[in-house]
C-alpha beads as a LAMMPS data file, in Angstrom:
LAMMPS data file: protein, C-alpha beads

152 atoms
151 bonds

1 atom types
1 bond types

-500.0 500.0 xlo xhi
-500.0 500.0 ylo yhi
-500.0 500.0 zlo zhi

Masses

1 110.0

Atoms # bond

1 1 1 -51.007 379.361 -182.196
2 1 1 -53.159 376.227 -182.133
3 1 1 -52.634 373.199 -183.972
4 1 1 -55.587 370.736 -185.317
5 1 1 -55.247 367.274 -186.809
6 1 1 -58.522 366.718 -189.147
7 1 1 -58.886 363.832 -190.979
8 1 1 -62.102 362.065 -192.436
9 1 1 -63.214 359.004 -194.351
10 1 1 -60.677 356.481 -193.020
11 1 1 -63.597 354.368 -193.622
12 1 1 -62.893 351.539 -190.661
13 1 1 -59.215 351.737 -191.228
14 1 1 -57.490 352.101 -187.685
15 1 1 -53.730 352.028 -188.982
16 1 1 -54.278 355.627 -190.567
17 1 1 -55.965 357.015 -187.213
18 1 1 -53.055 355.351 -185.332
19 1 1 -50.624 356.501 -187.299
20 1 1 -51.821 359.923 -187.025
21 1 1 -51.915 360.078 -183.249
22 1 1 -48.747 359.017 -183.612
23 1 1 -47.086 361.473 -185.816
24 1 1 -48.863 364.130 -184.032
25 1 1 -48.780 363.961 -180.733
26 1 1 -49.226 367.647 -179.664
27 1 1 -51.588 368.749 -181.271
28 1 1 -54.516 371.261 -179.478
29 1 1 -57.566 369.457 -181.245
30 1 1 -58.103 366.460 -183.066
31 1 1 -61.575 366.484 -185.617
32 1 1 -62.872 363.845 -187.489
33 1 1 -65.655 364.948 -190.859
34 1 1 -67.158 361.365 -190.546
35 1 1 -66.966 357.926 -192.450
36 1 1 -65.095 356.452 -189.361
37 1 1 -67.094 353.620 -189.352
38 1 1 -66.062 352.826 -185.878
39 1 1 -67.214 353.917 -182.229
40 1 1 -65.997 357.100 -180.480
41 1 1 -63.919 355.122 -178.001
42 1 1 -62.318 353.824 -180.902
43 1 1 -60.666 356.679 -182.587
44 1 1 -60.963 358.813 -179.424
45 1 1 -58.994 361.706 -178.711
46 1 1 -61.087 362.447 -182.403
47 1 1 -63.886 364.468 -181.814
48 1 1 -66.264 363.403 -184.719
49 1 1 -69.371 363.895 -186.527
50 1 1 -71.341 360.776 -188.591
51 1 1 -70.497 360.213 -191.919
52 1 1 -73.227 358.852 -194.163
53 1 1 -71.876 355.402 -193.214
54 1 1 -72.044 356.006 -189.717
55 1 1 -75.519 355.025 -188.900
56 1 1 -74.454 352.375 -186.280
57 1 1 -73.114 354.897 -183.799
58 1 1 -74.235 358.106 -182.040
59 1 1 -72.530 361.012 -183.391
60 1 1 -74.152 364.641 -184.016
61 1 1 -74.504 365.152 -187.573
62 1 1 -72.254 368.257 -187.166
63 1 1 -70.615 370.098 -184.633
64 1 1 -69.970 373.819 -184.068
65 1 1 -67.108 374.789 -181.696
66 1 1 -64.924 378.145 -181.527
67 1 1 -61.419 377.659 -181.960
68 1 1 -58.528 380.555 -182.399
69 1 1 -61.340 383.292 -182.709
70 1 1 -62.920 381.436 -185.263
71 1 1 -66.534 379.618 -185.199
72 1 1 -66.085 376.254 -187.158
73 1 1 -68.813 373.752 -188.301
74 1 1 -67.747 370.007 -188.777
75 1 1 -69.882 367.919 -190.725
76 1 1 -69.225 365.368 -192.950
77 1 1 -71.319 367.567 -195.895
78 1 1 -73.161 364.560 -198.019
79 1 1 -75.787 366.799 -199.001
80 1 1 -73.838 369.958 -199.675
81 1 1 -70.196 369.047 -200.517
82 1 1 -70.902 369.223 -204.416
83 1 1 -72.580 372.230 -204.935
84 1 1 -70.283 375.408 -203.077
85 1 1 -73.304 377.299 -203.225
86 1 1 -75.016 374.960 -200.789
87 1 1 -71.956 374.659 -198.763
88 1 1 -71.854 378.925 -198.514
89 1 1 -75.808 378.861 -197.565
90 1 1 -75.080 376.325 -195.266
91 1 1 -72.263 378.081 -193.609
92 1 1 -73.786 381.428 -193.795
93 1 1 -77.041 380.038 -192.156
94 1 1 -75.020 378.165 -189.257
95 1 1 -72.986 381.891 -188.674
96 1 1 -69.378 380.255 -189.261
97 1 1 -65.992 381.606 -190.525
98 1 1 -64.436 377.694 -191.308
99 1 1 -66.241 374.759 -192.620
100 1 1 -64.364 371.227 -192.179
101 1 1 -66.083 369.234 -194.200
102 1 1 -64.992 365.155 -195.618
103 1 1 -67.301 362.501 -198.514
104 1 1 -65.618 363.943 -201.236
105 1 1 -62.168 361.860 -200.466
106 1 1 -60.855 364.597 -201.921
107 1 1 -58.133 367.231 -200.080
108 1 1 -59.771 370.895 -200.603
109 1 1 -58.869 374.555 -199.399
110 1 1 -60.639 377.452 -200.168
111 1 1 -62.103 380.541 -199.018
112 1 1 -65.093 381.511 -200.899
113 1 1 -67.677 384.726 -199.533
114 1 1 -65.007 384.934 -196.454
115 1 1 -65.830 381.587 -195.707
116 1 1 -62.669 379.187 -195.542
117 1 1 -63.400 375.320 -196.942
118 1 1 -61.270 372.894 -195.654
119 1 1 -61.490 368.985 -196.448
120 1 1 -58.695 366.960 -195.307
121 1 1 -59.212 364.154 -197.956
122 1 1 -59.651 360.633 -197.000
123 1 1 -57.154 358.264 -194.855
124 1 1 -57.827 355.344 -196.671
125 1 1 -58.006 356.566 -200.628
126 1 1 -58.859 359.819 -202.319
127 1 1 -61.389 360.242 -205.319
128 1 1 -58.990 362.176 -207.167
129 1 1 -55.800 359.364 -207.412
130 1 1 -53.773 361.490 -205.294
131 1 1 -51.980 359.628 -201.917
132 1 1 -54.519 359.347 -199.066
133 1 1 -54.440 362.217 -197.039
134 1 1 -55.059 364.569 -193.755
135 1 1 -54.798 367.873 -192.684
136 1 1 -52.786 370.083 -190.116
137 1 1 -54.582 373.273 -189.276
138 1 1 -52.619 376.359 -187.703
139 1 1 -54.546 379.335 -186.201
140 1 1 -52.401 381.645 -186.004
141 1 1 -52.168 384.270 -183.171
142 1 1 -52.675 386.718 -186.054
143 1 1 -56.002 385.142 -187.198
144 1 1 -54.536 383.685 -189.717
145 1 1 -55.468 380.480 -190.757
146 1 1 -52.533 377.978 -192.259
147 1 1 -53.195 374.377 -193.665
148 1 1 -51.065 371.742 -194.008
149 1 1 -51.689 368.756 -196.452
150 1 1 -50.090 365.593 -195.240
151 1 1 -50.352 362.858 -197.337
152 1 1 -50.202 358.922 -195.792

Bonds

1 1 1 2
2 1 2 3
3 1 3 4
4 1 4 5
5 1 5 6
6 1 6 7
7 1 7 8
8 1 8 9
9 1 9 10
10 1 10 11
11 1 11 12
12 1 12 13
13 1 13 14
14 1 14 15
15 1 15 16
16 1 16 17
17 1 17 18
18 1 18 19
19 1 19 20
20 1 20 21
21 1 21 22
22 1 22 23
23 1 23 24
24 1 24 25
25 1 25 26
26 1 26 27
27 1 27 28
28 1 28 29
29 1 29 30
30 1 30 31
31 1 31 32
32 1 32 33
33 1 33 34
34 1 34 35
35 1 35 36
36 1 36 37
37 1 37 38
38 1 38 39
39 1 39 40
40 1 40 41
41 1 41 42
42 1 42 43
43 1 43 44
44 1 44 45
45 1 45 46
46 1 46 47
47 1 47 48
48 1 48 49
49 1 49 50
50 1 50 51
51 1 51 52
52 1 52 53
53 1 53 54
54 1 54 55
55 1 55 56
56 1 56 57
57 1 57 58
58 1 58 59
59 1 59 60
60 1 60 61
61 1 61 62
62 1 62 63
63 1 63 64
64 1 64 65
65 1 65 66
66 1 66 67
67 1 67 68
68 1 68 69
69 1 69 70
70 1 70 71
71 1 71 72
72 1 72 73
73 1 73 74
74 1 74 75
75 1 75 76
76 1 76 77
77 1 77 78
78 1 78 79
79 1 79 80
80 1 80 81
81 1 81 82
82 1 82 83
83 1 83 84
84 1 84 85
85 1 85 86
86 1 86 87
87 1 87 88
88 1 88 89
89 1 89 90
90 1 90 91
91 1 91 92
92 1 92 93
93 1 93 94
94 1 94 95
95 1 95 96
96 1 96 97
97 1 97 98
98 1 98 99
99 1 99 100
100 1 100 101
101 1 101 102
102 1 102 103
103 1 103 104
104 1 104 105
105 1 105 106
106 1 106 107
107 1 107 108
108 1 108 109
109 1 109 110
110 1 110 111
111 1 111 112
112 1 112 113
113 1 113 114
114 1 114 115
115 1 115 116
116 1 116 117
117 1 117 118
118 1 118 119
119 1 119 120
120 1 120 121
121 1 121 122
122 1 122 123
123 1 123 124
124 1 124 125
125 1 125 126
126 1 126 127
127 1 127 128
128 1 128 129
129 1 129 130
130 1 130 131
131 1 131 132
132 1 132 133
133 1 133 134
134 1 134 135
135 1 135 136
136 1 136 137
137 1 137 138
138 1 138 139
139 1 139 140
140 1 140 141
141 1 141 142
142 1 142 143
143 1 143 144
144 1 144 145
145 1 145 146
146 1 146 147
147 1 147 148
148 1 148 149
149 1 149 150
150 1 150 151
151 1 151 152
């Protein structure tokens, strides 16, 4: 089993990342969907992608790595994340099994055409009232993918 801490739009706000970090110590991967608004160094061991308010630092505007048998693309989805047809498209055209995606400050997690949708929420204040929010992510040794909501 592998464990992955994903968070997104914490939006400058280091006490989130930090507390994090601290609460999860042991985890396999850390992934960040953008809206940091701080340098790599800064939120580092997050591996992370640029938010639409990221402009000031280098980060790729989305990552693909294989994890657990699965191929994942992290972005932070401004252009797709409200229309799941464009996020599908987008995923189908990139050849990926799990999209981690953030801007919506929303938490989300759903598999749609096989595809499994997975947005963490924001650290700093969700769209949707609800507490801010991360994500744990199991991969299972059975291929299995398990999420975990953890709210801040």
């Amino acid at each position: 089993m592998l464990k992955i801490c994903l968070c997104s739009d914490n939006h400058g706000d280091i006490d989130s990342i930090n507390k994090i970090l601290s609460d999860n110590p042991a985890c396999d991967y850390y992934f960040h969907c953008g809206d940091s608004l701080m340098p790599p160094e800064e939120i580092a061991p997050f591996i992370s992608v640029e938010g639409n308010n990221d402009w000031r630092f280098d980060y790729p505007s989305q990552r693909i790595v294989e994890v657990g048998g699965h191929r994942i693309l992290i972005f932070h989805g401004t252009r797709y994340v409200y229309s799941m047809k464009a996020m599908i498209e987008k995923a189908r055209l990139e050849e990926v099994d799990v999209v981690f995606f953030g801007h919506s400050h929303t938490f989300y997690d759903k598999t749609h055409s096989n595809i499994r949708f997975i947005n963490p929420g924001s650290t700093l204040y969700n769209r949707d009232l609800s507490k801010p929010s991360y994500a744990r992510v199991y991969f299972l040794d059975d291929g299995n993918i398990r999420v975990e909501r953890i709210d801040l």
